[in-house]
C-alpha positions in Angstrom: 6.4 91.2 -86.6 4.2 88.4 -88.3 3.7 87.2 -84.6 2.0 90.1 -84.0 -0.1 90.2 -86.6 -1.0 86.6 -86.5 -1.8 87.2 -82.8 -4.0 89.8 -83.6 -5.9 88.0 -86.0 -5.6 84.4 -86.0 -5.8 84.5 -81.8 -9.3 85.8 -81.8 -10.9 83.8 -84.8 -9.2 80.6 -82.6 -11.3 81.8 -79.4 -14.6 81.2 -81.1 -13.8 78.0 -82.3 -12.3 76.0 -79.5 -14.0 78.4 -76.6 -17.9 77.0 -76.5 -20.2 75.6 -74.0 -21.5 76.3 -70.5 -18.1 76.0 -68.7 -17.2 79.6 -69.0 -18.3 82.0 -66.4 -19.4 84.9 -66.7 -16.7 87.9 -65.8 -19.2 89.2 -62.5 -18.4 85.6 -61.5 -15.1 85.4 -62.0 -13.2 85.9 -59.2 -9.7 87.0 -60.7 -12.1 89.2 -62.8 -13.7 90.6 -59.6 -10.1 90.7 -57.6 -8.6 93.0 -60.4 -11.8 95.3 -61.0 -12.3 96.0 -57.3 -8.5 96.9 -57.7 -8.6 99.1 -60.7 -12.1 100.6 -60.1 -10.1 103.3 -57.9 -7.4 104.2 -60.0 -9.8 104.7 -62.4 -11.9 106.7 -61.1 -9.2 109.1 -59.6 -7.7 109.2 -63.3 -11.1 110.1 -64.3 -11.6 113.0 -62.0 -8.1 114.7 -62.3 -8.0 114.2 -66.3 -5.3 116.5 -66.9 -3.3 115.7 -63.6 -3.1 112.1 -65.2 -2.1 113.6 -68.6 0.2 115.3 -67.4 2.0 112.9 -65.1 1.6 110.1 -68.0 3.3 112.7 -70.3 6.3 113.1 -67.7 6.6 109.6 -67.0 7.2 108.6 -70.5 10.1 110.3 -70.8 11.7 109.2 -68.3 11.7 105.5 -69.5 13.8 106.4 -72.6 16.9 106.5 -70.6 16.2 103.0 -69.1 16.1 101.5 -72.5 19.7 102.7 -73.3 20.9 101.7 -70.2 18.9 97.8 -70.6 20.3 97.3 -74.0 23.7 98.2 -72.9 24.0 96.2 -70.0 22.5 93.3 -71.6 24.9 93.8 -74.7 28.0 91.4 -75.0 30.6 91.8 -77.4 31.2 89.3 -79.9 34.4 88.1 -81.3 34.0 90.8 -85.0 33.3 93.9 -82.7 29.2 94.0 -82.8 27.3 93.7 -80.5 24.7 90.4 -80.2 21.5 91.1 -77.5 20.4 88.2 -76.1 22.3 85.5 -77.7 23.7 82.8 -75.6 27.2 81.3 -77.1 27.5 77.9 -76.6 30.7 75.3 -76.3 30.9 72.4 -78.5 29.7 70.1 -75.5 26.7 72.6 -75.8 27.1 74.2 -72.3 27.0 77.5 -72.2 30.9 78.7 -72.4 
């Protein structure tokens, strides 16, 4: 959780700092900018013009994710030797390959 808040803070007070000079361009002449704005200029103008259609499909959608989360964190659960259950930890040999 500090990560986050450190990455919230710190990140952007970094930026101005170490981010100076000439050699940025601006985001019109960007290409990755421009590539990802003439994507999303579309969707959001269609989200824009059906308000409550979005709403309302945003607010089903949502939902439906909570189930995936159960089913992710069980799959990805492994049993260790006491009986609880360790997410995401890789137990290594004594040769330090994974055994």
């Amino acid at each position: 959780m500090a990560f986050c808040g450190l990455s919230i803070t710190l990140v952007p007070v970094l930026m101005t700092i170490f981010i100076r000079g000439k050699r940025l361009k601006p985001e019109s002449q960007n290409p990755v900018s421009r590539f990802f704005a003439w994507l999303y200029d579309p969707i959001i103008r269609l989200a824009l013009r059906w308000k409550w259609t979005a709403l309302l499909i945003n607010f089903a959608v949502v939902p439906l994710t909570i189930p995936l989360l159960f089913i992710s964190a069980v799959s990805s659960c492994r049993r260790s030797t006491r009986g609880r259950c360790s997410v995401g930890v890789a137990h290594h040999s004594k040769s330090g390959l994974l055994g």
